[in-house]
PDB file of N, CA, C and O in Angstrom, chain B, residues numbered from 101:
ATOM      1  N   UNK B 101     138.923 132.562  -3.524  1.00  0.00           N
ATOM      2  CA  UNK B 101     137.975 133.478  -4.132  1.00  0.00           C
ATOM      3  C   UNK B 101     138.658 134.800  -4.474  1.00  0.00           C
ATOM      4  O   UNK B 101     138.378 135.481  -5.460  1.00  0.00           O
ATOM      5  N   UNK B 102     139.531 135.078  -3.610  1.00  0.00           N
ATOM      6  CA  UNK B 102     140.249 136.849  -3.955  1.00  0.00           C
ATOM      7  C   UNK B 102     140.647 136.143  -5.138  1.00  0.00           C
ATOM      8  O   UNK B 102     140.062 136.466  -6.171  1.00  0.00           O
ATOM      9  N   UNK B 103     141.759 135.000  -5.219  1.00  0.00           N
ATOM     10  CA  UNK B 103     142.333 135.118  -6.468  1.00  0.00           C
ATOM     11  C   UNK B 103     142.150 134.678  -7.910  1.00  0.00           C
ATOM     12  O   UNK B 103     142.933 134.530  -8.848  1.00  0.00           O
ATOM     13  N   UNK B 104     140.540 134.485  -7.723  1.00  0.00           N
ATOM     14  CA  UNK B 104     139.371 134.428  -8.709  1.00  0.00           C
ATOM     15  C   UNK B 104     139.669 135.981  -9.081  1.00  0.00           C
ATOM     16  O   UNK B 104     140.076 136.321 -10.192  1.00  0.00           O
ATOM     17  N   UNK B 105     139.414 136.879  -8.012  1.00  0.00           N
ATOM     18  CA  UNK B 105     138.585 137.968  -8.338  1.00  0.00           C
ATOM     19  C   UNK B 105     139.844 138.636  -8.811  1.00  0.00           C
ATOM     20  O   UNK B 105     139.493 139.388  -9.720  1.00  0.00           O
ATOM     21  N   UNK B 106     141.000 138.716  -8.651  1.00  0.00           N
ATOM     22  CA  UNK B 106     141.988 139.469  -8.632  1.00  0.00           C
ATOM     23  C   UNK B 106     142.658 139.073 -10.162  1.00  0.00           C
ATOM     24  O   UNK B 106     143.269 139.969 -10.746  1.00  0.00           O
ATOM     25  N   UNK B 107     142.555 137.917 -10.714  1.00  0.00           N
ATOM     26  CA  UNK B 107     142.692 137.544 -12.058  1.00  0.00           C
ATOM     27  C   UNK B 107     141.586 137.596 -13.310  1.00  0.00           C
ATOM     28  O   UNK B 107     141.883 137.272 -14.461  1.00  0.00           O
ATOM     29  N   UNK B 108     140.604 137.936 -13.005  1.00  0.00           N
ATOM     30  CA  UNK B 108     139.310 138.289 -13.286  1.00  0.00           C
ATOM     31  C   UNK B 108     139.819 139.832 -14.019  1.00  0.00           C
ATOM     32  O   UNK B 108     139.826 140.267 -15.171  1.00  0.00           O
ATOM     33  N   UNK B 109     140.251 140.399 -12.593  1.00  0.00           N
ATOM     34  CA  UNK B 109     140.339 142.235 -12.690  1.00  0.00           C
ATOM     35  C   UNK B 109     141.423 142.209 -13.871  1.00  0.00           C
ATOM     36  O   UNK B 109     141.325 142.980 -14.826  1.00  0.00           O
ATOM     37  N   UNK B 110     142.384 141.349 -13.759  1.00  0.00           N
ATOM     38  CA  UNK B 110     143.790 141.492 -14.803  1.00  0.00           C
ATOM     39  C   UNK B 110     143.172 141.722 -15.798  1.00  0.00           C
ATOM     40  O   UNK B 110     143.079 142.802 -16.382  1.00  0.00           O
ATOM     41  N   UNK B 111     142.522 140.336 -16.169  1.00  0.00           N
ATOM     42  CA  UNK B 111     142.185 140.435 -17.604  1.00  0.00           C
ATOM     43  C   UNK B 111     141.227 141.333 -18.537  1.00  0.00           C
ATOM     44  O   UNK B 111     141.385 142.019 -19.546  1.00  0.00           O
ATOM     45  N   UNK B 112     140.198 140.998 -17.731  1.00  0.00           N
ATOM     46  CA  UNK B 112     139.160 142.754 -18.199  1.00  0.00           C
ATOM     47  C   UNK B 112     139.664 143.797 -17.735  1.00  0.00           C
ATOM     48  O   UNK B 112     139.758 144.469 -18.761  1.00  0.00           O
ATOM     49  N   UNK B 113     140.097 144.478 -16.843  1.00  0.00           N
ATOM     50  CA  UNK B 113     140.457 145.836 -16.487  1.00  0.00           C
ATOM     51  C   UNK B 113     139.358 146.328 -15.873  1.00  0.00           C
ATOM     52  O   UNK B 113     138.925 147.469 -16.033  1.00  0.00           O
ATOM     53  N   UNK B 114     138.855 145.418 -15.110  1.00  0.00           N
ATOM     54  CA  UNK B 114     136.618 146.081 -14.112  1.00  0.00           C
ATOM     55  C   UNK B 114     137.673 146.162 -12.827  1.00  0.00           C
ATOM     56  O   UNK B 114     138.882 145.997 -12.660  1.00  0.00           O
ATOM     57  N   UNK B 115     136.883 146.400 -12.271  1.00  0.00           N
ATOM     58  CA  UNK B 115     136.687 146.731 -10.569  1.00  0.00           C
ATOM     59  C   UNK B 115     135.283 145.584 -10.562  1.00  0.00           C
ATOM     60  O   UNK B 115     134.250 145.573 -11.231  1.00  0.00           O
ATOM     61  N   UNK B 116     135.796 144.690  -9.504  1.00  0.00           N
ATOM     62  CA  UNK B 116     134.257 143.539  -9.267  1.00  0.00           C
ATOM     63  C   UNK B 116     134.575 144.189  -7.543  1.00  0.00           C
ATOM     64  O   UNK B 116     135.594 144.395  -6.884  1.00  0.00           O
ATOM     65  N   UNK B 117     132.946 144.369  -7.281  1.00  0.00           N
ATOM     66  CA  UNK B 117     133.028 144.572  -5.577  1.00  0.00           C
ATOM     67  C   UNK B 117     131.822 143.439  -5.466  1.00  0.00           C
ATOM     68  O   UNK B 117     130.690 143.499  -5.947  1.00  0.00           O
ATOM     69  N   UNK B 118     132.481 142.301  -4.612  1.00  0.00           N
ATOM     70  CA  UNK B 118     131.924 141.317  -3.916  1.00  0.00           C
ATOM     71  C   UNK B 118     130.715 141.581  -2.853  1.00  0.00           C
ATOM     72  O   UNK B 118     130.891 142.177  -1.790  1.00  0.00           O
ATOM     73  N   UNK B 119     129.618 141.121  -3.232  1.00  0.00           N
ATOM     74  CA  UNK B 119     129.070 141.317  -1.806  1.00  0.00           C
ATOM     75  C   UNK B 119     128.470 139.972  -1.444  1.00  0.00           C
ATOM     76  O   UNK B 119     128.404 139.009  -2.207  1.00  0.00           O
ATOM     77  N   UNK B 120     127.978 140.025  -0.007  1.00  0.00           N
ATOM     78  CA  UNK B 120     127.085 138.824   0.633  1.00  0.00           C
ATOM     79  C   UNK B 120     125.745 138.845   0.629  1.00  0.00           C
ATOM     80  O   UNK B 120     125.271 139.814   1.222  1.00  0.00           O
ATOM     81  N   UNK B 121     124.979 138.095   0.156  1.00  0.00           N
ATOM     82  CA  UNK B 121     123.770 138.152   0.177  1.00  0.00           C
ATOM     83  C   UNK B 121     123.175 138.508   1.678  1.00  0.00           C
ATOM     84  O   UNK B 121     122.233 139.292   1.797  1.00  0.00           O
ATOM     85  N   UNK B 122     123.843 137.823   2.898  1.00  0.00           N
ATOM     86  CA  UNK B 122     123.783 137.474   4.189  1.00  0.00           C
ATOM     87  C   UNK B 122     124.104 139.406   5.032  1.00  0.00           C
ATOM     88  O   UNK B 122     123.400 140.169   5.694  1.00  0.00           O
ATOM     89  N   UNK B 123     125.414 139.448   4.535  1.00  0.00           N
ATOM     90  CA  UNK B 123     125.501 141.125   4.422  1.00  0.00           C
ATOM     91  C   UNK B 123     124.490 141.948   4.613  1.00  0.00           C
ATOM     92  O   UNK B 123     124.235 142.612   5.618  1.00  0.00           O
ATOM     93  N   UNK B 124     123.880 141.878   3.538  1.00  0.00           N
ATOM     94  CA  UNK B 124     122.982 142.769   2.566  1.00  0.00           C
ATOM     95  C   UNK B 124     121.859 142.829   3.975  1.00  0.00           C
ATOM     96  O   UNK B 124     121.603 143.843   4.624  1.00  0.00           O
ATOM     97  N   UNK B 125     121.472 141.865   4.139  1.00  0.00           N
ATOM     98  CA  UNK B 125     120.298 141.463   4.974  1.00  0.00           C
ATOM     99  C   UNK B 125     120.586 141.944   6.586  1.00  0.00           C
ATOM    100  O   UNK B 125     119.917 142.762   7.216  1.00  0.00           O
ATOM    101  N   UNK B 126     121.302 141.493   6.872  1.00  0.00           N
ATOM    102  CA  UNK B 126     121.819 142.086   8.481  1.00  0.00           C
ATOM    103  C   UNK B 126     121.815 143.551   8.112  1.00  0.00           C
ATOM    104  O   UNK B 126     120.983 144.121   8.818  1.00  0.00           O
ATOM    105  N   UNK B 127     122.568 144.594   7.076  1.00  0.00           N
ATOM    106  CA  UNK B 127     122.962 145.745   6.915  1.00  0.00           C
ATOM    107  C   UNK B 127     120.757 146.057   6.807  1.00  0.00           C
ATOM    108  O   UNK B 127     120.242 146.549   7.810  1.00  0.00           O
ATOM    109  N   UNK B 128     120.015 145.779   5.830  1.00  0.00           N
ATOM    110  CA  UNK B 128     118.827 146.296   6.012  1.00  0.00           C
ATOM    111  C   UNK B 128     118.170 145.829   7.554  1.00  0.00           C
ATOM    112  O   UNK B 128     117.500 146.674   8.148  1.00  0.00           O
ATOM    113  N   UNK B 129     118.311 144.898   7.985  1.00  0.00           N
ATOM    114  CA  UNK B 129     117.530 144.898   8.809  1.00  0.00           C
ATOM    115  C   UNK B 129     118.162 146.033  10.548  1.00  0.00           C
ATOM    116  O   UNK B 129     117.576 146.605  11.467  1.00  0.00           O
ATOM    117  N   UNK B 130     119.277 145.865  10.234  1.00  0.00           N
ATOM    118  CA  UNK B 130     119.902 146.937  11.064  1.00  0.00           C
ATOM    119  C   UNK B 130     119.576 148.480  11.008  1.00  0.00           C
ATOM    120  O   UNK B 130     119.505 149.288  11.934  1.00  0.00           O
ATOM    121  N   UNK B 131     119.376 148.680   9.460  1.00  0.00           N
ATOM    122  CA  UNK B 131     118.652 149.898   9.477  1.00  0.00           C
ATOM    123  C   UNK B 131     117.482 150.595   9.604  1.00  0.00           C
ATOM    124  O   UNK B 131     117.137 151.749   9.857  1.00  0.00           O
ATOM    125  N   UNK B 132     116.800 149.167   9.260  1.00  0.00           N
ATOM    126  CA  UNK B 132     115.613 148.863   9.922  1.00  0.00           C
ATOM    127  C   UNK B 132     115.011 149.348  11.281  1.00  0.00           C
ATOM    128  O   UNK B 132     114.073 150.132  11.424  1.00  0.00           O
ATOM    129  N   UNK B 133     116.052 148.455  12.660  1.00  0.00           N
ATOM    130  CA  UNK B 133     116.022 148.957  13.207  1.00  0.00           C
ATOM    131  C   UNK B 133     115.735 150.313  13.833  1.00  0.00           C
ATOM    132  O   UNK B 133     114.866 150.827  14.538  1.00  0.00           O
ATOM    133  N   UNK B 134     117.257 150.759  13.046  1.00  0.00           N
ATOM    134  CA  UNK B 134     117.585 152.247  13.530  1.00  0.00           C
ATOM    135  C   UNK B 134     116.321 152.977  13.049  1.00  0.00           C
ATOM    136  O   UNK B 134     116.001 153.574  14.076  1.00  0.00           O
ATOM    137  N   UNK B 135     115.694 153.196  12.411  1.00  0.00           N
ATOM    138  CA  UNK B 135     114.652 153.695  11.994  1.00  0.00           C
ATOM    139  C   UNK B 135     113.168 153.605  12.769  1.00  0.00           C
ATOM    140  O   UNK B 135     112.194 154.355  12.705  1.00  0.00           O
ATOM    141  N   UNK B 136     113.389 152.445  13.483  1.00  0.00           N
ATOM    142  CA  UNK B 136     111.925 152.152  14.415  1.00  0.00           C
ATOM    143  C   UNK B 136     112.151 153.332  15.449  1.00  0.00           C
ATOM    144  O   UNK B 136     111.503 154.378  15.449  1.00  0.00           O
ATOM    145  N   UNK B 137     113.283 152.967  16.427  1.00  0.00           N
ATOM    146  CA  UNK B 137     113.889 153.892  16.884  1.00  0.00           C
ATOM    147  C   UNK B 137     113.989 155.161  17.002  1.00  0.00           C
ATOM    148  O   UNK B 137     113.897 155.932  17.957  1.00  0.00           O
ATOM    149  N   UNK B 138     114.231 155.302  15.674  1.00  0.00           N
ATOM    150  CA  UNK B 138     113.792 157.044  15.875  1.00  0.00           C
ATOM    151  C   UNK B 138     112.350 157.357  15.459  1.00  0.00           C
ATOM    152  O   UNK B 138     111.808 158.447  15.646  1.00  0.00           O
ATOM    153  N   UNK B 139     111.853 156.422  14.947  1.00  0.00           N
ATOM    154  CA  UNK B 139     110.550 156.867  15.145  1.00  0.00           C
ATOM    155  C   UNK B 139     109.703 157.246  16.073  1.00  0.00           C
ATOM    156  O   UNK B 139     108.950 158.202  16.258  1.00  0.00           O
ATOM    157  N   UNK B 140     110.126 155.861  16.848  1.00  0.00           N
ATOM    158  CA  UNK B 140     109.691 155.832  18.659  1.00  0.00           C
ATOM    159  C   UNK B 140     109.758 157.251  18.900  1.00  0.00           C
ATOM    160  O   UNK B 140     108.825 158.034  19.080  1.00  0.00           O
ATOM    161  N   UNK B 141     111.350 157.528  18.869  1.00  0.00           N
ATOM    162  CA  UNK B 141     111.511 158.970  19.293  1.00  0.00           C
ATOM    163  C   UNK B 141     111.182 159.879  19.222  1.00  0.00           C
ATOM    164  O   UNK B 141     110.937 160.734  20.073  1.00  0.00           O
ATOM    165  N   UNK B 142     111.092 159.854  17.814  1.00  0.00           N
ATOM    166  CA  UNK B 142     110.207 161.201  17.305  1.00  0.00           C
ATOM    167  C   UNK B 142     108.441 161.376  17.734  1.00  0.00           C
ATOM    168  O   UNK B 142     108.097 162.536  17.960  1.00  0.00           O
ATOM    169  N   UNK B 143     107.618 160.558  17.820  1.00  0.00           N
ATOM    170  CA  UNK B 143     106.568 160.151  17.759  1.00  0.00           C
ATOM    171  C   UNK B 143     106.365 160.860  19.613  1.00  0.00           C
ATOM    172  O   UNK B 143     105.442 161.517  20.093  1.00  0.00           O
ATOM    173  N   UNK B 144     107.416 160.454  20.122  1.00  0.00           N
ATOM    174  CA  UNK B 144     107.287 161.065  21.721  1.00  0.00           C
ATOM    175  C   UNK B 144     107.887 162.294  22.070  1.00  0.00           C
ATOM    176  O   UNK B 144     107.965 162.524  23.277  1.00  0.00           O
ATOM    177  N   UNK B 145     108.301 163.082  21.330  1.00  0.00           N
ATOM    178  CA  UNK B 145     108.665 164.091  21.447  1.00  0.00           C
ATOM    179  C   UNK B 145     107.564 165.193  20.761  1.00  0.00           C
ATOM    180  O   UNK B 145     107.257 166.237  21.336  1.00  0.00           O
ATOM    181  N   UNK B 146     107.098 164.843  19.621  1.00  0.00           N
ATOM    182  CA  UNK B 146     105.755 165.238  18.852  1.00  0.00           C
ATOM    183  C   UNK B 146     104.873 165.664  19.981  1.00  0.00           C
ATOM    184  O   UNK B 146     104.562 166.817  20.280  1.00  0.00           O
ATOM    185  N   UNK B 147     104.444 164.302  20.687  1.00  0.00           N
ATOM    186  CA  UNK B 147     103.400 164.275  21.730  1.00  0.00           C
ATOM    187  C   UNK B 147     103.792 165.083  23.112  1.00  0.00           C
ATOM    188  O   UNK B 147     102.866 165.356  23.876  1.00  0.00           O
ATOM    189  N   UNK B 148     105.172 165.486  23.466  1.00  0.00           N
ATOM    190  CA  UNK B 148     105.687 166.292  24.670  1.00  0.00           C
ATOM    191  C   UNK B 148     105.253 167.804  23.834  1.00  0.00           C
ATOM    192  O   UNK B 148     104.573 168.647  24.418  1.00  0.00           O
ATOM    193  N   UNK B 149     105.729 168.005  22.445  1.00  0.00           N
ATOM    194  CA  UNK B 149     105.230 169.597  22.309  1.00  0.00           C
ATOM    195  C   UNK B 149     104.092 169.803  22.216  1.00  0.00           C
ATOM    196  O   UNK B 149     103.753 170.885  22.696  1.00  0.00           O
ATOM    197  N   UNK B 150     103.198 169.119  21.721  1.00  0.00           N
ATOM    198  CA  UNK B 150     101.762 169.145  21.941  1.00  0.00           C
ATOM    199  C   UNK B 150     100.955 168.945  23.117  1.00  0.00           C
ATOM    200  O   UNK B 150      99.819 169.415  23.061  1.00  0.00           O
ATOM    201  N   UNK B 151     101.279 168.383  24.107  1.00  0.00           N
ATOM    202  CA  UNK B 151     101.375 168.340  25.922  1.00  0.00           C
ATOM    203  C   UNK B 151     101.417 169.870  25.702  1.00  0.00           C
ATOM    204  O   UNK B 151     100.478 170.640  25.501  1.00  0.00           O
ATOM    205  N   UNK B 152     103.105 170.180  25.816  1.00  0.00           N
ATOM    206  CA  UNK B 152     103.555 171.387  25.958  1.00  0.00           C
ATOM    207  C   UNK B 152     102.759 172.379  25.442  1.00  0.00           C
ATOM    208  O   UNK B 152     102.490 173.234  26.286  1.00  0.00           O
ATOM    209  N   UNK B 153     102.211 172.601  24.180  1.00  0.00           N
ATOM    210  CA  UNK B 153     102.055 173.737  23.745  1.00  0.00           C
ATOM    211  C   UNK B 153     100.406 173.832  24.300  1.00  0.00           C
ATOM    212  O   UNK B 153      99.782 174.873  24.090  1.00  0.00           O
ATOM    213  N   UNK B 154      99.831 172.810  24.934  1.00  0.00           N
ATOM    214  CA  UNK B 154      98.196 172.981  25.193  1.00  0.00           C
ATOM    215  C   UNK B 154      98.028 173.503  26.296  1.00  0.00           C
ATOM    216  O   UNK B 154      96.859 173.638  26.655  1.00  0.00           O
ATOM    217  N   UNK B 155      99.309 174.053  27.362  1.00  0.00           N
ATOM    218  CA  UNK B 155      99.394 174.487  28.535  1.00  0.00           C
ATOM    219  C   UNK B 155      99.777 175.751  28.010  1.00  0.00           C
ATOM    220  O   UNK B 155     100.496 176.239  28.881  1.00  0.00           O
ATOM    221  N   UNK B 156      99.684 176.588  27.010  1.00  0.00           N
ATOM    222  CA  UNK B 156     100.345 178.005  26.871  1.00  0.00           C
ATOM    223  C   UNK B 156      98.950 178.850  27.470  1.00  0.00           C
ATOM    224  O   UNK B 156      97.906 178.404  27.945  1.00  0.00           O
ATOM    225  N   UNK B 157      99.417 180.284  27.225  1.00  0.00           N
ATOM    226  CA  UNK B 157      98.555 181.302  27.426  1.00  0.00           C
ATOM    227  C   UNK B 157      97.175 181.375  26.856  1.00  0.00           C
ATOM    228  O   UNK B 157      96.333 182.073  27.422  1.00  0.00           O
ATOM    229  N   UNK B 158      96.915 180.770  25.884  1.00  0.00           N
ATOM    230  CA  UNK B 158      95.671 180.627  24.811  1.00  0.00           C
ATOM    231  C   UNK B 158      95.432 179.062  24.783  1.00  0.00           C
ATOM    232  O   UNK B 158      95.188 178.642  23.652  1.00  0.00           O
ATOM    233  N   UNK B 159      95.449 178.273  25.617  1.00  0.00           N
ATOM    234  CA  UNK B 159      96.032 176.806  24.909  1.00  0.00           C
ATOM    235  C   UNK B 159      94.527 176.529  25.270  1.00  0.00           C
ATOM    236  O   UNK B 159      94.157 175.588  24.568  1.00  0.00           O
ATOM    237  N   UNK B 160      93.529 176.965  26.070  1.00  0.00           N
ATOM    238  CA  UNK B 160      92.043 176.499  26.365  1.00  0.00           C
ATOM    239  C   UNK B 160      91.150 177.475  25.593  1.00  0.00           C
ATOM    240  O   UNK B 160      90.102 176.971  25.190  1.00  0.00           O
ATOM    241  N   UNK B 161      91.352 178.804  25.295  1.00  0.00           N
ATOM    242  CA  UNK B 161      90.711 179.382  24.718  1.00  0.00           C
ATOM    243  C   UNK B 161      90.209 178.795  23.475  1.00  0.00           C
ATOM    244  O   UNK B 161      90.847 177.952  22.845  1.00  0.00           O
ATOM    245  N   UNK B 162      88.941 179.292  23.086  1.00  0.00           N
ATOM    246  CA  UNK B 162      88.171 179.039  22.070  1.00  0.00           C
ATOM    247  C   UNK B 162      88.303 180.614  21.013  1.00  0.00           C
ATOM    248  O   UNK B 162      88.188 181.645  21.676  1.00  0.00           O
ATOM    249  N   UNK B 163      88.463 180.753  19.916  1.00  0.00           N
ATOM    250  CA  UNK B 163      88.311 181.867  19.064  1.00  0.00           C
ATOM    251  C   UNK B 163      87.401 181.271  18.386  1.00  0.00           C
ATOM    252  O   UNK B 163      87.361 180.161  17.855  1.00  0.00           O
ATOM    253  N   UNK B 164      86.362 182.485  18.487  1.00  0.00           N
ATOM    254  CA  UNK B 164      85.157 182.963  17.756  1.00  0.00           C
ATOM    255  C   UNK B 164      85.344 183.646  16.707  1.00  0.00           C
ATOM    256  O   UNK B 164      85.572 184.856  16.738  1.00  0.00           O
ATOM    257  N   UNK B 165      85.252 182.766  15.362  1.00  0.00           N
ATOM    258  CA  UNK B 165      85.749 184.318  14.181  1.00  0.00           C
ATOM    259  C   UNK B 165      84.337 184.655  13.455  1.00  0.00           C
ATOM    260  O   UNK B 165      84.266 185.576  12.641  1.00  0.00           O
TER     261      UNK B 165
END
């Protein structure tokens, strides 16, 4: 297959970049992943400053405007 691709390049003068369909799929679903992940993360850290911030100095008070 390289020397498909490498006699290919002679004659036209392209750049061919090969990919795997199989690739493609592991690489999205990996990012996939990574993305749940930080969601998780984010999603619980959201909920620690909002914990956090309902314990401040004003955090029970009611304003009357």
């Amino acid at each position: 297959m390289n020397e498909g691709r490498e006699e290919i390049e002679k004659n036209i003068e392209v750049d061919i970049n090969w990919w795997s369909y199989r690739e493609f799929v592991d690489e999205v679903i990996s990012g996939l992943k990574t993305m749940h992940y930080l969601l998780i993360a984010s999603a619980a850290l959201l909920m620690f400053a909002c914990l956090a911030a309902s314990f401040g100095a004003n955090g029970y008070q009611v304003i009357n405007f």
